[in-house]
PQR file with spaces between the fields and no chain letter, atoms N, CA, C, O and H, PARSE charges and radii, in Angstrom:
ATOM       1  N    UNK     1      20.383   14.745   -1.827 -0.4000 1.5000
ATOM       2  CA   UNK     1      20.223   14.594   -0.392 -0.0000 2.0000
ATOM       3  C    UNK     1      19.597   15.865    0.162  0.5500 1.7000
ATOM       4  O    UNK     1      20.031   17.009    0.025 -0.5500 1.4000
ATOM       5  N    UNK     2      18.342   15.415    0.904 -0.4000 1.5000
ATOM       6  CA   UNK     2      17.711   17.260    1.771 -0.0000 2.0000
ATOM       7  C    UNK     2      18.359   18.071    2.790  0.5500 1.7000
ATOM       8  O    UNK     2      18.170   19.274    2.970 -0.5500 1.4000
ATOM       9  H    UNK     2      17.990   14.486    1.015  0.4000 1.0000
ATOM      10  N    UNK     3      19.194   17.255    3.487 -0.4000 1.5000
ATOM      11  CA   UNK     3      20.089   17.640    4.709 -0.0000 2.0000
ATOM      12  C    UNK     3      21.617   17.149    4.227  0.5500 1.7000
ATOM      13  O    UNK     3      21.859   15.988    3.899 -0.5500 1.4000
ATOM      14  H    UNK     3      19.347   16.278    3.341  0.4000 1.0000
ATOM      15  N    UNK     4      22.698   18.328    4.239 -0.4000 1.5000
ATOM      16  CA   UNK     4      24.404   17.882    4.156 -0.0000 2.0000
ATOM      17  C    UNK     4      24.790   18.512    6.475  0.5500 1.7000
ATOM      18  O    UNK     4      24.999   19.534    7.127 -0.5500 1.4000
ATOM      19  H    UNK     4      22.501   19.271    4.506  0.4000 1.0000
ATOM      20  N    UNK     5      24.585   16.477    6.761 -0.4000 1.5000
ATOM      21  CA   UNK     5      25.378   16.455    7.541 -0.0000 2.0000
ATOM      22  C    UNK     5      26.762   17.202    7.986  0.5500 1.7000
ATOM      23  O    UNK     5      27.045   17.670    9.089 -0.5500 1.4000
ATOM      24  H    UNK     5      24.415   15.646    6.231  0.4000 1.0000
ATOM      25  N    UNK     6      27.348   17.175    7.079 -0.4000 1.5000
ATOM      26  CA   UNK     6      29.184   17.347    6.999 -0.0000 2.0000
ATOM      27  C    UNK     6      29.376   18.814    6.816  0.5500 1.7000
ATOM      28  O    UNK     6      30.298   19.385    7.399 -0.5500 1.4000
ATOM      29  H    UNK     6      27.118   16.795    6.183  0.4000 1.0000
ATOM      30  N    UNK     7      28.556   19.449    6.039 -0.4000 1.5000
ATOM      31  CA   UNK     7      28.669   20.917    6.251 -0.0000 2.0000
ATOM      32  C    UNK     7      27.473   22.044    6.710  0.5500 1.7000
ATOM      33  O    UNK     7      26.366   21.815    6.222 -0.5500 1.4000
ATOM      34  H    UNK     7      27.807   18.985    5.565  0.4000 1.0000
ATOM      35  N    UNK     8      27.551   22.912    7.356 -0.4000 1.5000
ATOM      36  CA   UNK     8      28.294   22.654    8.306 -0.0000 2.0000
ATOM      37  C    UNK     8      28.609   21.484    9.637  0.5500 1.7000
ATOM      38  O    UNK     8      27.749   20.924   10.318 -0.5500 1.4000
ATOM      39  H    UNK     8      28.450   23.099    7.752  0.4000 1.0000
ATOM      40  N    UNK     9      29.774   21.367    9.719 -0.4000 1.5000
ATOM      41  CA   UNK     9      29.641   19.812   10.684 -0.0000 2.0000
ATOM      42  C    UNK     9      28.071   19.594   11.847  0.5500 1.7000
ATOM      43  O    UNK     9      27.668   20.634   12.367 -0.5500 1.4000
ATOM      44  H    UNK     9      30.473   21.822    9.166  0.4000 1.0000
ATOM      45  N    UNK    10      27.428   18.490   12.119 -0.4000 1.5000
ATOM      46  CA   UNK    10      26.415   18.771   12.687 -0.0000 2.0000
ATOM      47  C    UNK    10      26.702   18.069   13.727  0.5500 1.7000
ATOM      48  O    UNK    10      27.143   16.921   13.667 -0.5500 1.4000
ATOM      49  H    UNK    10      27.756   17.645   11.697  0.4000 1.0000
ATOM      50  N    UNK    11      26.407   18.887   15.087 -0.4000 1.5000
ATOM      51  CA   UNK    11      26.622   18.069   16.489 -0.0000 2.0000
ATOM      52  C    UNK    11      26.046   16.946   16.587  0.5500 1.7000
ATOM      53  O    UNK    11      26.716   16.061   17.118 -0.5500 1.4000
ATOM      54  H    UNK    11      26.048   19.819   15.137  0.4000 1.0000
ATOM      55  N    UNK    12      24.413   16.539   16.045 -0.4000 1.5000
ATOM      56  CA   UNK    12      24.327   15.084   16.268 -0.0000 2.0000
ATOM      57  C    UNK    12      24.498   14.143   15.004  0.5500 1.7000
ATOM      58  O    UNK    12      23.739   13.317   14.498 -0.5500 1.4000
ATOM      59  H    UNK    12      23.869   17.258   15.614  0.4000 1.0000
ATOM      60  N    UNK    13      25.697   14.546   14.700 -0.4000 1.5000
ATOM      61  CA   UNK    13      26.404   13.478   13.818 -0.0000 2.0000
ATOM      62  C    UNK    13      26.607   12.231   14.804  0.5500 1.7000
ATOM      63  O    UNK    13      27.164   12.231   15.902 -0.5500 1.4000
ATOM      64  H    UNK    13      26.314   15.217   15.111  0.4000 1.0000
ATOM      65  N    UNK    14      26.012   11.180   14.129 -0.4000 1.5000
ATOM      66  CA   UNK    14      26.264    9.330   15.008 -0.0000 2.0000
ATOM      67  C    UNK    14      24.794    9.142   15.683  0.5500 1.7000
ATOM      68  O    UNK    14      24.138    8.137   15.411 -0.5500 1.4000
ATOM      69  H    UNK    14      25.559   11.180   13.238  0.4000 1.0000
ATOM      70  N    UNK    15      24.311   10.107   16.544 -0.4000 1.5000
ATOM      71  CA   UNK    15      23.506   10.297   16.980 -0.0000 2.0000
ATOM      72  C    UNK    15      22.072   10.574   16.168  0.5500 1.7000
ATOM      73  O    UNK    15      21.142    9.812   16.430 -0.5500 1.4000
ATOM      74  H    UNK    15      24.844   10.924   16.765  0.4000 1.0000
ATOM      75  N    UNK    16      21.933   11.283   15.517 -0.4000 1.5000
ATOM      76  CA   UNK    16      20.726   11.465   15.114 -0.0000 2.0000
ATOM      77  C    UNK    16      19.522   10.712   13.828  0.5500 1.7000
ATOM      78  O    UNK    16      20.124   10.601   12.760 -0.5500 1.4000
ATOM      79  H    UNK    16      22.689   11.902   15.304  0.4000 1.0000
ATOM      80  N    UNK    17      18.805   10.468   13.777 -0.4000 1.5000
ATOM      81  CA   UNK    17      17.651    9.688   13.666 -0.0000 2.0000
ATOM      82  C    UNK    17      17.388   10.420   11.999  0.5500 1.7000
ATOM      83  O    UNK    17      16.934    9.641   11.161 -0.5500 1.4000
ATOM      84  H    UNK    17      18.316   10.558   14.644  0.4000 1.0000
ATOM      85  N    UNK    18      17.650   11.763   11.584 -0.4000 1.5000
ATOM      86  CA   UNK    18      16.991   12.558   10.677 -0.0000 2.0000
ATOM      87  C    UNK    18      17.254   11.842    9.354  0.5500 1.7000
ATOM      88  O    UNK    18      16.304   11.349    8.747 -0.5500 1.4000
ATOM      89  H    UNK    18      18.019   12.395   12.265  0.4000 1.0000
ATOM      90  N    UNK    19      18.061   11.790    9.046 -0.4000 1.5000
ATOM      91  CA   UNK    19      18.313   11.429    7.845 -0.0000 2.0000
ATOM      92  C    UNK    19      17.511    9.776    7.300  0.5500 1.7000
ATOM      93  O    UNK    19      16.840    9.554    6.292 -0.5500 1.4000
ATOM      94  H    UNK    19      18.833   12.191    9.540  0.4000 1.0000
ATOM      95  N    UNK    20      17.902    8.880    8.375 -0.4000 1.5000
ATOM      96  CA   UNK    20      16.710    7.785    8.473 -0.0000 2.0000
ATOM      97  C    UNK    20      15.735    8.245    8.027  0.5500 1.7000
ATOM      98  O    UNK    20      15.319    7.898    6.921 -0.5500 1.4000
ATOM      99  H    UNK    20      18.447    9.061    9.194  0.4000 1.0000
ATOM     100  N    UNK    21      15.132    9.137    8.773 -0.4000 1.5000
ATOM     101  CA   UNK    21      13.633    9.553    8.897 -0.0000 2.0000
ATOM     102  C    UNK    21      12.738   10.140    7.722  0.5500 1.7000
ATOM     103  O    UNK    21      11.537   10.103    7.457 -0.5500 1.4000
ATOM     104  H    UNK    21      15.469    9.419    9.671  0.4000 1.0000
ATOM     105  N    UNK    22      14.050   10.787    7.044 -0.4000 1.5000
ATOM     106  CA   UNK    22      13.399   11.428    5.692 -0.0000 2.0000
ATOM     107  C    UNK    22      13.501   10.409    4.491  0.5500 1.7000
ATOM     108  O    UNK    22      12.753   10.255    3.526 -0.5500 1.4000
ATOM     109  H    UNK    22      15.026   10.817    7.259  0.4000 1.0000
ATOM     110  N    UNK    23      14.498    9.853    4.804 -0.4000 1.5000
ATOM     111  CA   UNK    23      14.413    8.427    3.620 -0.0000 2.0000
ATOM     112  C    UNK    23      13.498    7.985    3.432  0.5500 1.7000
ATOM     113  O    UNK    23      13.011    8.044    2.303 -0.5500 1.4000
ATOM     114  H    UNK    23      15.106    9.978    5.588  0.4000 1.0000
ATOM     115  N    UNK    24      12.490    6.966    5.085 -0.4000 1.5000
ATOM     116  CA   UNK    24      11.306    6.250    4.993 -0.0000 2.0000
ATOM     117  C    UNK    24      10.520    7.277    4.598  0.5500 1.7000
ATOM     118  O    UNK    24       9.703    6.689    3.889 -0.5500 1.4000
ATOM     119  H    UNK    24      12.886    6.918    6.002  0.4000 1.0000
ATOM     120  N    UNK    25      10.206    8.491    4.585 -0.4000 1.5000
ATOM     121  CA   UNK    25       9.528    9.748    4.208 -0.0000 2.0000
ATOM     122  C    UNK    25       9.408    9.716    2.658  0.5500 1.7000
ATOM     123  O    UNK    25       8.402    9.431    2.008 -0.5500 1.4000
ATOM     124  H    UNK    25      10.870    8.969    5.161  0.4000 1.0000
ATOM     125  N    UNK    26      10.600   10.055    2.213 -0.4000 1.5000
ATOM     126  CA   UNK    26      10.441    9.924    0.899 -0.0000 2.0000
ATOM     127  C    UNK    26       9.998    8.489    0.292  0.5500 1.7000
ATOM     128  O    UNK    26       9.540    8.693   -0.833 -0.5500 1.4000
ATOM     129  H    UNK    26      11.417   10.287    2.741  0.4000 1.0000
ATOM     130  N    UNK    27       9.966    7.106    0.623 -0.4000 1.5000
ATOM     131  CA   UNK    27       9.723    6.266   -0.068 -0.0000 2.0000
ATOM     132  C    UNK    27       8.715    6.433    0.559  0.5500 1.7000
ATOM     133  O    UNK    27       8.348    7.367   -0.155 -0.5500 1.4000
ATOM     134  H    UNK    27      10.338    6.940    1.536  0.4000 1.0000
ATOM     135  N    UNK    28       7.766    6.335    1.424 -0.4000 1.5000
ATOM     136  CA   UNK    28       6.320    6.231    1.670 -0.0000 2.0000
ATOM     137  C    UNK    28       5.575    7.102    0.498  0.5500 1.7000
ATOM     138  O    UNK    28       4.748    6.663   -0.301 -0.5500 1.4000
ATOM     139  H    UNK    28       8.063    5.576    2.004  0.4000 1.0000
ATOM     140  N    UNK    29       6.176    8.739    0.610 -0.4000 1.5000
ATOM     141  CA   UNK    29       5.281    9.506   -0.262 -0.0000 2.0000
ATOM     142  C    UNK    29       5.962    8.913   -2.053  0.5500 1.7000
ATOM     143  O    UNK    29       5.369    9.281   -3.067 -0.5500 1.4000
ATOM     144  H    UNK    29       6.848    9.096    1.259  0.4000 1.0000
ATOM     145  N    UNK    30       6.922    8.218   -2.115 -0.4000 1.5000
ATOM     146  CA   UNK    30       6.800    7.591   -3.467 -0.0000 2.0000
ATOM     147  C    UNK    30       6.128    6.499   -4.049  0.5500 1.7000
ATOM     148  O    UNK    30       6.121    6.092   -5.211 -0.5500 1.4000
ATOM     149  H    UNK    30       7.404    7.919   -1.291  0.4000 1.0000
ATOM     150  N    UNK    31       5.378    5.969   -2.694 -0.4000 1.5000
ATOM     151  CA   UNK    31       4.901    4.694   -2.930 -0.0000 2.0000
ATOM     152  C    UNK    31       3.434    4.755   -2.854  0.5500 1.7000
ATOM     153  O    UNK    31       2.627    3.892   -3.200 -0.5500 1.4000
ATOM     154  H    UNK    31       5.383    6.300   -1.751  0.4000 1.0000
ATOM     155  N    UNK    32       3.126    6.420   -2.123 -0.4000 1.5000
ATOM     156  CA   UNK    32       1.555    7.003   -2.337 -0.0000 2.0000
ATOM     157  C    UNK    32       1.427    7.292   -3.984  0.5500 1.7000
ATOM     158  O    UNK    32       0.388    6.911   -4.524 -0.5500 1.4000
ATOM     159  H    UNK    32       3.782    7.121   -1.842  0.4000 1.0000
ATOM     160  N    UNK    33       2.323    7.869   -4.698 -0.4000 1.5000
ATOM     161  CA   UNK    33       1.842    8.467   -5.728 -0.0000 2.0000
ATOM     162  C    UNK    33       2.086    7.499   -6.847  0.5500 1.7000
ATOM     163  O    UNK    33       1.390    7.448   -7.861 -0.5500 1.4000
ATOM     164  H    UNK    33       3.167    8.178   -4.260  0.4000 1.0000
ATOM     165  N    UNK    34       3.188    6.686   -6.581 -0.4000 1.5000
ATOM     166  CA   UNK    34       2.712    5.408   -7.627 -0.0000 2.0000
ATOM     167  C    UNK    34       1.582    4.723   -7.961  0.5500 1.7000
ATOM     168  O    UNK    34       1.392    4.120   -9.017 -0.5500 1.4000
ATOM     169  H    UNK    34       3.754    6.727   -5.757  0.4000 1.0000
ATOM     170  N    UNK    35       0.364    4.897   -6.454 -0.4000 1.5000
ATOM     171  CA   UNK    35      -0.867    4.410   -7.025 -0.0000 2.0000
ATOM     172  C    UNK    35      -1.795    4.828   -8.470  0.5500 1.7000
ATOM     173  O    UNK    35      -2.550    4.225   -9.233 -0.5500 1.4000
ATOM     174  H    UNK    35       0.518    5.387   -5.596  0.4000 1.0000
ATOM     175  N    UNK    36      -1.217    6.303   -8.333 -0.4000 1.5000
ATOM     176  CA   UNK    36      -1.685    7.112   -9.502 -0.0000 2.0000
ATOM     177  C    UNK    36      -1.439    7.445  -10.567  0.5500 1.7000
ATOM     178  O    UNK    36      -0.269    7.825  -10.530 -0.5500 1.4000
ATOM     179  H    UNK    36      -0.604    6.792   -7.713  0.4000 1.0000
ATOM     180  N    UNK    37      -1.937    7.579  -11.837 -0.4000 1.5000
ATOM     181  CA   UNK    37      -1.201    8.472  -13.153 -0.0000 2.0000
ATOM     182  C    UNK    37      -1.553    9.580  -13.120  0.5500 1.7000
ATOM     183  O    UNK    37      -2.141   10.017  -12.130 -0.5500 1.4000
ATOM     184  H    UNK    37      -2.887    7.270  -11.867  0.4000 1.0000
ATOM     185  N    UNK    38      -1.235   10.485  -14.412 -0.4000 1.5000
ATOM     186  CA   UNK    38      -1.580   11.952  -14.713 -0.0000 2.0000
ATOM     187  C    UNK    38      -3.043   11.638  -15.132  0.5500 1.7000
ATOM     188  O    UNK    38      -3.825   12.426  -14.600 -0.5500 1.4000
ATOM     189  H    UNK    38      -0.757   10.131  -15.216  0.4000 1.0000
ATOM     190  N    UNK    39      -3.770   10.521  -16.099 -0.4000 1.5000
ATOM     191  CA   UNK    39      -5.178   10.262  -16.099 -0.0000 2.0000
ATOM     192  C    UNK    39      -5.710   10.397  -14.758  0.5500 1.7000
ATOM     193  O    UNK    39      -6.339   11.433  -14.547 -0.5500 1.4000
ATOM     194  H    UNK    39      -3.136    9.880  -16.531  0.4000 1.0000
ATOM     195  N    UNK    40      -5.591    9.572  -13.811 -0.4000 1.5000
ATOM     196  CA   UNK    40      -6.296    9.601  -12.376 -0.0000 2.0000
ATOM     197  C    UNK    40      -6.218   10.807  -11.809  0.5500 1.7000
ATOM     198  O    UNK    40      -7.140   11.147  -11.067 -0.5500 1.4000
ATOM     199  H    UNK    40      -5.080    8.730  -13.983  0.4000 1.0000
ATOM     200  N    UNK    41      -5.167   11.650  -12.029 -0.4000 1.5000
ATOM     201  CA   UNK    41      -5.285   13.080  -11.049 -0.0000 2.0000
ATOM     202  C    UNK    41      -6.399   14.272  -12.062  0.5500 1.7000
ATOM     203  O    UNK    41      -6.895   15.342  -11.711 -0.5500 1.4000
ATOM     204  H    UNK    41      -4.418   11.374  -12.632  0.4000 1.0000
ATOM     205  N    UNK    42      -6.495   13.482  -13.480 -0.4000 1.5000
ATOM     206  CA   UNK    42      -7.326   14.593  -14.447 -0.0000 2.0000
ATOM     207  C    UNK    42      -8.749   14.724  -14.201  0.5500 1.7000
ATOM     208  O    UNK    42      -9.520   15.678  -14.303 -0.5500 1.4000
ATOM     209  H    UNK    42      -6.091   12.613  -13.766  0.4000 1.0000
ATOM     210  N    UNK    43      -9.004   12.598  -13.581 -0.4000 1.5000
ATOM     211  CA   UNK    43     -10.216   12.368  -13.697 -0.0000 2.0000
ATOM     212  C    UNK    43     -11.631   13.528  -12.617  0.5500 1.7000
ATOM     213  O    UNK    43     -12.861   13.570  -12.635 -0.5500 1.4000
ATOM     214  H    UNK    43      -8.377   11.823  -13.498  0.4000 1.0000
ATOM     215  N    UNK    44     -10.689   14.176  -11.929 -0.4000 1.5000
ATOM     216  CA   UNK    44     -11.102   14.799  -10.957 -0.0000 2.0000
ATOM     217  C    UNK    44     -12.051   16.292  -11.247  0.5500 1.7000
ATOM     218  O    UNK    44     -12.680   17.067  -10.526 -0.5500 1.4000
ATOM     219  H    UNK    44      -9.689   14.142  -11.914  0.4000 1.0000
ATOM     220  N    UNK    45     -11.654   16.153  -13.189 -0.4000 1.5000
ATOM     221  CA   UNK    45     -12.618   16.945  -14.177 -0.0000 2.0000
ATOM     222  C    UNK    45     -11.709   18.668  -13.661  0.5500 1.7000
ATOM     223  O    UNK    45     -10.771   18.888  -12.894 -0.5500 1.4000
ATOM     224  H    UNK    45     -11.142   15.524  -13.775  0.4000 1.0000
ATOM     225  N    UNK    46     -12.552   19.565  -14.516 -0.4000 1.5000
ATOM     226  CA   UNK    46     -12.055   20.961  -14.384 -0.0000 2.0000
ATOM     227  C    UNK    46     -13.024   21.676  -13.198  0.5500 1.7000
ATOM     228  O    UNK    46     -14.230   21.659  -12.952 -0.5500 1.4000
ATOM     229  H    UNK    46     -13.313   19.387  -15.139  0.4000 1.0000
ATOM     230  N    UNK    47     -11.658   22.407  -12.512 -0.4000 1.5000
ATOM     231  CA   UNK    47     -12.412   23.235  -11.570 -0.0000 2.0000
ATOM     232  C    UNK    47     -12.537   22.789  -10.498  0.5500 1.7000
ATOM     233  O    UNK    47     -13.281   23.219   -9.617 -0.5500 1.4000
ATOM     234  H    UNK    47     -10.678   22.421  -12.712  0.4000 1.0000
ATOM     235  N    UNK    48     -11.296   21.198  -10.413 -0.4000 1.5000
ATOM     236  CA   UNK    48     -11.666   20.481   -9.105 -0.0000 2.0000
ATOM     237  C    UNK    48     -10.404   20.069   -8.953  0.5500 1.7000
ATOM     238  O    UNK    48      -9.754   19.590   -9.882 -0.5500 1.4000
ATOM     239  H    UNK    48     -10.692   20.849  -11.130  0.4000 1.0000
ATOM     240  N    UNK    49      -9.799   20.279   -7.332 -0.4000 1.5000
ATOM     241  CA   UNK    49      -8.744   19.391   -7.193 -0.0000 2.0000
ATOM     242  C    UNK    49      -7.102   19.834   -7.969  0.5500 1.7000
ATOM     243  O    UNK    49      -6.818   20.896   -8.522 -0.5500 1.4000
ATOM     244  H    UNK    49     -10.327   20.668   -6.577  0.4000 1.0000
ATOM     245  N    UNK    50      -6.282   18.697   -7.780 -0.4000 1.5000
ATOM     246  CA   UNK    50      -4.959   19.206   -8.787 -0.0000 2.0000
ATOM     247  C    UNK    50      -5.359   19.824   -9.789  0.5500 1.7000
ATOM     248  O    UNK    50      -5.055   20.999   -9.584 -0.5500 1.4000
ATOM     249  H    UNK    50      -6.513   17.834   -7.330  0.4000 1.0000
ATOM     250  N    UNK    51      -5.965   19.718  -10.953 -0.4000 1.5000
ATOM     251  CA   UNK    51      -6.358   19.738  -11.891 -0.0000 2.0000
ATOM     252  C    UNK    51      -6.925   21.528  -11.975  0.5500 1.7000
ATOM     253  O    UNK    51      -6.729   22.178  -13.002 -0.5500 1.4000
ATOM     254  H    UNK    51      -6.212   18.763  -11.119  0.4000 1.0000
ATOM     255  N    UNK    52      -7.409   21.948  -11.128 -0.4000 1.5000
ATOM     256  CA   UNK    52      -7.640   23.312  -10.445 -0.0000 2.0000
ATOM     257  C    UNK    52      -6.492   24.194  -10.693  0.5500 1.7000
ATOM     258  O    UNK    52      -6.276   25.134  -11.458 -0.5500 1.4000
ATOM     259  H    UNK    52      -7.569   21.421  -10.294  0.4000 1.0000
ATOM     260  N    UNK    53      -5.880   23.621   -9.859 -0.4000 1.5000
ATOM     261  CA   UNK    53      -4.795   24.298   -8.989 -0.0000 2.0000
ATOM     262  C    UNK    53      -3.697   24.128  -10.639  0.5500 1.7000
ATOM     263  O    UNK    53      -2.788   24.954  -10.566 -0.5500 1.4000
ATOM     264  H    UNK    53      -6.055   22.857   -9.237  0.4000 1.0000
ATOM     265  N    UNK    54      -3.642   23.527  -11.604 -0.4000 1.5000
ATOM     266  CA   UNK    54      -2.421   23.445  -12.407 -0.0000 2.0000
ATOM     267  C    UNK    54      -3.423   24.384  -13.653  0.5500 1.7000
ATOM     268  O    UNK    54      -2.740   24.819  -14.580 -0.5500 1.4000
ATOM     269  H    UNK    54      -4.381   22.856  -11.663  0.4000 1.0000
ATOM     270  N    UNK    55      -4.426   24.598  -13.698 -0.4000 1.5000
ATOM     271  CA   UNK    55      -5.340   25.065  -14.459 -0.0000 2.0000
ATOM     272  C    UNK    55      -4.484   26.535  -14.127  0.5500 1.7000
ATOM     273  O    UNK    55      -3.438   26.940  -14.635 -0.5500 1.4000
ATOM     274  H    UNK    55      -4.982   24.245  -12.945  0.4000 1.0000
ATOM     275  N    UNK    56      -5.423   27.212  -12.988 -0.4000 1.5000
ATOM     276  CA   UNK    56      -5.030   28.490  -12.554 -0.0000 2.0000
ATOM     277  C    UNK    56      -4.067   28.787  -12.504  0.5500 1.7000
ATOM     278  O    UNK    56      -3.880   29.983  -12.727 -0.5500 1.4000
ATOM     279  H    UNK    56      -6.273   26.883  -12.576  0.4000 1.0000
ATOM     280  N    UNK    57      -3.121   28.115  -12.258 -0.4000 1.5000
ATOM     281  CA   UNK    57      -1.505   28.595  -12.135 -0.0000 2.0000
ATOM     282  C    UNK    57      -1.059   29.062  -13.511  0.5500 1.7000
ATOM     283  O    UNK    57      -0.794   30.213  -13.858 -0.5500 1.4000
ATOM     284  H    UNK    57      -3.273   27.143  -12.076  0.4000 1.0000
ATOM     285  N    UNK    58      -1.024   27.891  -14.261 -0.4000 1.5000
ATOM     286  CA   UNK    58      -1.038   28.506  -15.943 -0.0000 2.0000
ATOM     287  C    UNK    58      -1.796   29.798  -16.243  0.5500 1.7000
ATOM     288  O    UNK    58      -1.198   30.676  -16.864 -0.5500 1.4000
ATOM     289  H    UNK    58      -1.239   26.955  -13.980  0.4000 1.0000
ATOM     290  N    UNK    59      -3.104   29.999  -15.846 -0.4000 1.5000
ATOM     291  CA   UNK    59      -3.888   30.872  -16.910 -0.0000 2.0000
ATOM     292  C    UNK    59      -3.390   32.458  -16.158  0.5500 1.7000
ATOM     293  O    UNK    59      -3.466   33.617  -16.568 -0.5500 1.4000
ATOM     294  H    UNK    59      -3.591   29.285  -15.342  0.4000 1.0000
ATOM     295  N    UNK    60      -2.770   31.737  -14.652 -0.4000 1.5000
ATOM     296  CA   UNK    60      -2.040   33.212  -13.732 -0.0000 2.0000
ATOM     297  C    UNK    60      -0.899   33.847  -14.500  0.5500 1.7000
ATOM     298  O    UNK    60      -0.648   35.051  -14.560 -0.5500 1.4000
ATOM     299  H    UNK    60      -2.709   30.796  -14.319  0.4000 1.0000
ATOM     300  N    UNK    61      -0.065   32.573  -15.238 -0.4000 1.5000
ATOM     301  CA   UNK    61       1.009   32.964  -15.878 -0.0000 2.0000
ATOM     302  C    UNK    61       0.912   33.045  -17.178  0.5500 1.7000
ATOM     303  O    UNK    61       1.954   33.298  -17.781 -0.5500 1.4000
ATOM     304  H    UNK    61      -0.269   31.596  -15.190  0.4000 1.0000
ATOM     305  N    UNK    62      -0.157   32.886  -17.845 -0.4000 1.5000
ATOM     306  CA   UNK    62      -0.413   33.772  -19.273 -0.0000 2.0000
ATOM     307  C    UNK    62      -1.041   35.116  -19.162  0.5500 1.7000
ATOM     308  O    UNK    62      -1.085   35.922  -20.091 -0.5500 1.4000
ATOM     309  H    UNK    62      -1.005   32.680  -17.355  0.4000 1.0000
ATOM     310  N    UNK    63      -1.587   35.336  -17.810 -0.4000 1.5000
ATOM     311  CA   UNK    63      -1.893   37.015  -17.889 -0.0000 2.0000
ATOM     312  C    UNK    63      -0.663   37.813  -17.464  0.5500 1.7000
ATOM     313  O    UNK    63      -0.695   39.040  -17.546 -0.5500 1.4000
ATOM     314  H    UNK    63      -1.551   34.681  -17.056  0.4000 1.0000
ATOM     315  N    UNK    64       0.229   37.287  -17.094 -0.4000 1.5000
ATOM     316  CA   UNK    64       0.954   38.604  -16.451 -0.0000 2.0000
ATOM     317  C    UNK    64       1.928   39.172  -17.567  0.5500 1.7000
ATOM     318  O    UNK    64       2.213   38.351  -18.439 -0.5500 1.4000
ATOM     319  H    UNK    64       0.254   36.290  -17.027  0.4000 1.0000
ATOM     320  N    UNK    65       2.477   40.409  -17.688 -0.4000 1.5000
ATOM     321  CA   UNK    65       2.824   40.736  -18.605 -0.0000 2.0000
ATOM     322  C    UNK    65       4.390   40.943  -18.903  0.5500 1.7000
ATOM     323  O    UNK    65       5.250   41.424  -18.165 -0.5500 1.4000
ATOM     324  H    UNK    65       2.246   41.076  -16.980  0.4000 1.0000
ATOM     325  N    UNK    66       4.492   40.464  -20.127 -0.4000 1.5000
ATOM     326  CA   UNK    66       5.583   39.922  -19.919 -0.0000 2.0000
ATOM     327  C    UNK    66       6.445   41.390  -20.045  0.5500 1.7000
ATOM     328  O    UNK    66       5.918   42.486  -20.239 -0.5500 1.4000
ATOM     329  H    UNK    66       3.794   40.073  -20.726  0.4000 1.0000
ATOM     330  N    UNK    67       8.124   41.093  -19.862 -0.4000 1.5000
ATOM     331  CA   UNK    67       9.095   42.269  -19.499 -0.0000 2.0000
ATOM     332  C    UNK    67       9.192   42.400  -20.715  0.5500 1.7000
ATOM     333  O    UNK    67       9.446   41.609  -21.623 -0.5500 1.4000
ATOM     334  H    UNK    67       8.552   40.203  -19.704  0.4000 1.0000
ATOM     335  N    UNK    68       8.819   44.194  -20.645 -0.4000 1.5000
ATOM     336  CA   UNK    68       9.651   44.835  -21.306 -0.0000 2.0000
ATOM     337  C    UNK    68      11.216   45.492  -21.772  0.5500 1.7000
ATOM     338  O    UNK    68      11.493   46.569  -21.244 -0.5500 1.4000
ATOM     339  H    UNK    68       8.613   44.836  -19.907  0.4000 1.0000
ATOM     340  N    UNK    69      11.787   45.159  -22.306 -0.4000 1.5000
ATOM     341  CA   UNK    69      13.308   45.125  -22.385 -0.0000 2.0000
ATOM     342  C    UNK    69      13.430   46.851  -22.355  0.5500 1.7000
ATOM     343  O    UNK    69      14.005   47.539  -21.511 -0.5500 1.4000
ATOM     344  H    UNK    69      11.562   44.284  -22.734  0.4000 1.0000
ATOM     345  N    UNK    70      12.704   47.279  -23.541 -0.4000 1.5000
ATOM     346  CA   UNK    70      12.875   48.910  -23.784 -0.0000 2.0000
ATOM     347  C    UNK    70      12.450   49.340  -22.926  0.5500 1.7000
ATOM     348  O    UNK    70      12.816   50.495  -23.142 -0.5500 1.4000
ATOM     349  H    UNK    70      12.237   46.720  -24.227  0.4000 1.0000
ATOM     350  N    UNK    71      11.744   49.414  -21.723 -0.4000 1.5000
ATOM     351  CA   UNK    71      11.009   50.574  -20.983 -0.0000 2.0000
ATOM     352  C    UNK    71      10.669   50.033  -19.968  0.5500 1.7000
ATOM     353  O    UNK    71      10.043   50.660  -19.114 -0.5500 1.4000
ATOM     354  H    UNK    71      11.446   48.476  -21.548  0.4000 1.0000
């Protein structure tokens, strides 16, 4: 659950709309990405798009160096 109502207690407990709101939220954006697989987000080739962005992130985290324990 993204929001705990009950702690701390929340004044528009009965009242408020939020929790509804993020539900239809989450099934809309689950029902966007079901259109797709991991093929369809690849097809977008290198250097473009997700496929970019999961590229660089990796090659960010094979340069950095890793901890040294001794020093």
């Amino acid at each position: 659950m993204l929001v705990d109502c009950n702690e701390p207690p929340c004044p528009f407990a009965g009242r408020c709309v939020l929790i509804d709101a993020l539900a239809r939220a989450r099934e809309a954006f689950y029902k966007e990405l079901n259109q797709y697989t991991l093929a369809d987000l690849r097809r977008s080739g290198p250097g473009n798009g997700v496929s970019n962005l999961m590229c660089s992130r990796a090659q960010t985290i094979s340069d950095e160096p890793a901890d040294d324990p001794g020093g």
